[in-house]
N, C-alpha and C positions, 0 to 999 in steps of 0.2 A: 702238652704239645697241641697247637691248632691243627684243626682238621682244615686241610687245604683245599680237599676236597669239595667239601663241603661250603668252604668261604667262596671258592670258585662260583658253584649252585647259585651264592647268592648274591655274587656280583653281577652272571648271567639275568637273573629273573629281575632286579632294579634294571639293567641298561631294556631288559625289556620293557617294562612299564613305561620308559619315558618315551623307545622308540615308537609304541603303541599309541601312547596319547598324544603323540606331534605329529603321526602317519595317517591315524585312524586306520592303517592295515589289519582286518578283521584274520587275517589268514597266522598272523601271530599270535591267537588266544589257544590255534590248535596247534601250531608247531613246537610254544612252551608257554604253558599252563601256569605264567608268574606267580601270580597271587598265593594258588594252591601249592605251589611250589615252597615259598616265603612261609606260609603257615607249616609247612612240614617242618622245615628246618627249627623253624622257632619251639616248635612242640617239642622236638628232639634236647633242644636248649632247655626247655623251662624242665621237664625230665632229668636233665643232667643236673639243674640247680634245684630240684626238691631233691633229690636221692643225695646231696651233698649240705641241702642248709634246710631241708623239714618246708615248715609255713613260711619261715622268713623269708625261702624265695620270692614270695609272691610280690614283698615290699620291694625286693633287690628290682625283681622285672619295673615295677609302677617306676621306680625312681629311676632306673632308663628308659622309660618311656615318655613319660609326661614331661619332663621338664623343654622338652624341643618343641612339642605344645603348646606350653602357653609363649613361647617366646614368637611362635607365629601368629598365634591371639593375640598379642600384645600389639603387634601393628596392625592387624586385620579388622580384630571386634570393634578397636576406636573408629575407623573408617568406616564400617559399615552401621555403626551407630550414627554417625555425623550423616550416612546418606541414606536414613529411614530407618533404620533397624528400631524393633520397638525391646526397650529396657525391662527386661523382668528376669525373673531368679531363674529362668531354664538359662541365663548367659553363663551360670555356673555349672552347664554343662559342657562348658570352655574348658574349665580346670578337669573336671572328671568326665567324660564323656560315654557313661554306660548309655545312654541316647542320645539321639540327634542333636545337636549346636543348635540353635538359631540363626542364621542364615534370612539377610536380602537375595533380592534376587541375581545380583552378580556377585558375592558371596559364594551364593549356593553353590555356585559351577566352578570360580577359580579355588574353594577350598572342596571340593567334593570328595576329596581323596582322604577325608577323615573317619571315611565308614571303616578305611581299614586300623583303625588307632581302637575304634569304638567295640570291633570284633574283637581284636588284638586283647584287651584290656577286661572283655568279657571270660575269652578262652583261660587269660591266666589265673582269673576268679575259682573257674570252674578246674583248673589243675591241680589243686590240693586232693579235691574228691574224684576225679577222673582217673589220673593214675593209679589208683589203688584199686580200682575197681577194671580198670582195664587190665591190670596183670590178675586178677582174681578170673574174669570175665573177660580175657581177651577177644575174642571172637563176637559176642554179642553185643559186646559195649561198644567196636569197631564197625558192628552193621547200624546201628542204634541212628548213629545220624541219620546217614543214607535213606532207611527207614523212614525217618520223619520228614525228609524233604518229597520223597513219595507220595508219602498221605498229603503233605502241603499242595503236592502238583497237582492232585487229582480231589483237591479240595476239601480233605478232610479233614485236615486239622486248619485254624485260620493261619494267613501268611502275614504274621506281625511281621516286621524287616526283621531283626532282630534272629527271631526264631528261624526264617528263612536261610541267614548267614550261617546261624549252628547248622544246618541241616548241610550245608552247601562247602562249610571250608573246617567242620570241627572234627569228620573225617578225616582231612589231609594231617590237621594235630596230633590225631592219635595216630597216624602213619608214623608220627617224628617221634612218637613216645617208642612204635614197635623199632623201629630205626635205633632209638638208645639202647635199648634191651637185647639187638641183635635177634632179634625174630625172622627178619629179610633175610639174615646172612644165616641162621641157619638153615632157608629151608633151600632145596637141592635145585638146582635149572629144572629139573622135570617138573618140578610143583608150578615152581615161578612165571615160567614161561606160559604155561596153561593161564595162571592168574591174570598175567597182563591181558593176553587177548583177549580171555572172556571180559573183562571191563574193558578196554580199550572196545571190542566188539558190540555190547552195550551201550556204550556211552555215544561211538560213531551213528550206530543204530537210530540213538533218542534224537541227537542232534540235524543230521541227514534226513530224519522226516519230522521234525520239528522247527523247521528256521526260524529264527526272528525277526526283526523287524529291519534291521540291517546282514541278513542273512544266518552268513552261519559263524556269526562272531559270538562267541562264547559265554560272554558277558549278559549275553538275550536269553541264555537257554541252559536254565540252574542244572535240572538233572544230568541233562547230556554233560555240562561239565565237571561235573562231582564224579562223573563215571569216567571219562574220559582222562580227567586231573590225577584220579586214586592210580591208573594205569601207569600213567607217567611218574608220578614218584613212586609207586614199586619199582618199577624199573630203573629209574636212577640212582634211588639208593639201596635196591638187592643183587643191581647188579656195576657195583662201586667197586673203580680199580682198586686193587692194592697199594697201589704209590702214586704219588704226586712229583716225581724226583724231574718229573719233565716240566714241571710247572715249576718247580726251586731254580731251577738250574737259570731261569729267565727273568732275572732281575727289575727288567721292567714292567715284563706283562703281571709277578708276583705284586710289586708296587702297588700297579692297579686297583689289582683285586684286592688290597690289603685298605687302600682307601675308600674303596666302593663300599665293602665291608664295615668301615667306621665312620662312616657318613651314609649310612645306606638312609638312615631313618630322616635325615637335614634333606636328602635329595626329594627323598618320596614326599616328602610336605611340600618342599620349596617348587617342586619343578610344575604342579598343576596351575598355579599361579600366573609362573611363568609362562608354561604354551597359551594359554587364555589372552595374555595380555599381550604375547607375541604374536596372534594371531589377532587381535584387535586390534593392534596398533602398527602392523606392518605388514604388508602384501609381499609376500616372499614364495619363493617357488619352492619346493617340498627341500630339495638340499639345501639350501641356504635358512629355509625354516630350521631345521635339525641342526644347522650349524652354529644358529644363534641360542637355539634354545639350550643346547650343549654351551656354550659358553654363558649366557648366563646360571645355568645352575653350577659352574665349575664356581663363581661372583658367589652364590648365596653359601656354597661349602666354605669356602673361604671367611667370610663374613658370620655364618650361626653354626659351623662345623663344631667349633670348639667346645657348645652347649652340649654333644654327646660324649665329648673329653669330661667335661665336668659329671655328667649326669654318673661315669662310668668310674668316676675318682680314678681319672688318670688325668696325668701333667696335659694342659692346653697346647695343643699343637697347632700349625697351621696345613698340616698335610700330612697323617700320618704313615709311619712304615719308611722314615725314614732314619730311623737311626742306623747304627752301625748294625749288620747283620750277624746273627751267631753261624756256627757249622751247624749245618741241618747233617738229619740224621735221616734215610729212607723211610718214609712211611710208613706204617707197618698194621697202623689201629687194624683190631680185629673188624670194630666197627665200619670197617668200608671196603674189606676183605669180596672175593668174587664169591658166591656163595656155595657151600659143600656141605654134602650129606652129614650130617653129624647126628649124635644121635638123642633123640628127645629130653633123657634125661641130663644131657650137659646142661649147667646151663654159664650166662655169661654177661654179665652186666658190665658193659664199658664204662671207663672210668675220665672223666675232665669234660668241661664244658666248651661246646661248640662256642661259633660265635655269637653277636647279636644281630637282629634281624636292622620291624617295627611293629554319616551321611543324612546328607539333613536331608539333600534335593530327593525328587522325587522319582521314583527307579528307571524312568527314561535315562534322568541325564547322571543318576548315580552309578548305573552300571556302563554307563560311557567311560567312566574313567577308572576302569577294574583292568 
């Protein structure tokens, strides 16, 4: 049974991202924390697919992730070869992207939104050895990032990009691994509650006397949001309804969320493209921007949607979620239950896999589109 719940999360945190990159509204990176959001969920995912298929998840993850990939390399790289791109073996980090693509310079910014495929693609490498060591080592393997993005900020270890992102969003991961295991939901409001605000407190803390360069947008200001982000997904998913019955019951709005969900990863590629070239190519006032940029990405779902049907070995759709619906049955996963005292040595591993989820330029204009 899907977690509804949880596909909700992640229909939310995509319409963010596009609303974010056609608004430039800085005040949406603190109201919800997409990105960190998107890595939780997926960590919780890649968790439920080792604890079900061993190493082989890691291939099941790559073979939905990459193949929507090259199919936007496939029109992108020829174009920006034809307008200067210079040809060498790093284009074959098109197919694989543990580092940055090569990228011209208008490249760089309408594809920029590959850092997150490149993170993505990193975390699931490092999930085989992660999980095992975070249920052995929960707590310290859970500061461990945090920790190193510390020493980055205040200079002590160097800030390759790469290592900078583990520091920044490998955190929110292992939230989604304690998220699988039911860790949030065992521990009591009295615990929780203290948790959030001391990181929420912190992280407000770092960012409010740290602004950046476009204030206090989130994307400027690594610590403050890694503190800020771990608050919010505690709280959204330790303190996750019971049911979703108010979301079944509304056949459209479920629709939605069930497309957003299986086109999340066509949207997140295809839409930075899009706002770039809609704002280059047309003088529009902020609603009518949003209005077009929304309808061309509904054009590229439509058009490359189907490469996550394929990648997922399910039947090519043109819109999914729409078949005929079964009787839903009330929600019930323990996994998103309100959370209550229990006691330590329960313990409780949820069982079926959530859904699915998904930088070259240089960290001005790459953290532009986070």
């Amino acid at each position: 049974m899907r977690n509804r719940y949880v596909d909700l999360l992640r229909a939310l945190a995509i319409v963010r991202v596009v609303v974010y990159h056609t608004t430039h509204w800085a005040f949406l990176t603190i109201a919800f924390p997409a990105m960190s959001v998107m890595f939780a969920l997926a960590g919780s995912l890649m968790a439920a697919s080792l604890d079900s298929r061993g190493v082989r998840a890691v291939g099941r993850r790559l073979r939905r992730l990459l193949p929507a990939l090259w199919v936007l390399a496939a029109f992108f790289v020829p174009a920006m070869v034809l307008t200067g791109l210079t040809v060498d073996w790093r284009l074959l980090y098109w197919g694989f992207p543990l580092f940055d693509p090569p990228a011209n310079a208008w490249g760089a910014l309408a594809l920029s939104a590959i850092w997150y495929l490149r993170d993505y693609l990193w975390f699931v490498l490092l999930s085989p050895l992660a999980l095992p060591l975070f249920r052995r080592f929960p707590i310290p393997t859970l500061a461990a990032p945090y920790v190193l993005l510390v020493l980055i900020e205040f200079g002590v270890v160097p800030a390759h990009t790469v290592l900078k992102d583990v520091g920044l969003y490998f955190g929110a991961w292992l939230l989604g691994f304690a998220h699988h295991d039911g860790m949030l939901r065992r521990l009591s409001w009295r615990l929780l509650v203290p948790c959030v605000a001391v990181l929420a407190a912190a992280g407000a803390a770092w960012f409010l006397t740290h602004p950046g360069p476009r204030g206090y947008d989130l994307n400027d200001i690594r610590l403050g949001n890694a503190l800020w982000s771990a608050a919010f997904i505690v709280a959204l998913l330790g303190f996750a309804p019971a049911t979703t019955a108010w979301l079944e019951r509304r056949a459209g709005l479920l629709r939605l969320v069930t497309v957003l969900n299986s086109r999340a990863l066509t949207i997140y590629l295809w839409h930075m493209p899009i706002v770039i070239g809609v704002a280059a190519v047309l003088s529009l006032g902020l609603s009518a921007r949003l209005a077009v940029v929304t309808l061309l990405v509904a054009v590229a779902v439509a058009l490359f949607g189907w490469v996550e049907d394929v990648s997922a070995r399910r039947r090519p759709v043109l819109l999914p979620g729409g078949g005929r619906r079964r009787a839903t049955v009330p929600q019930t996963d323990r996994s998103v239950m309100l959370p209550l005292p229990v006691s330590r040595s329960s313990r409780y591993v949820p069982v079926g896999e959530l859904g699915t989820p998904s930088t070259f330029s240089p960290d001005p204009v790459r953290a532009s589109i986070r």
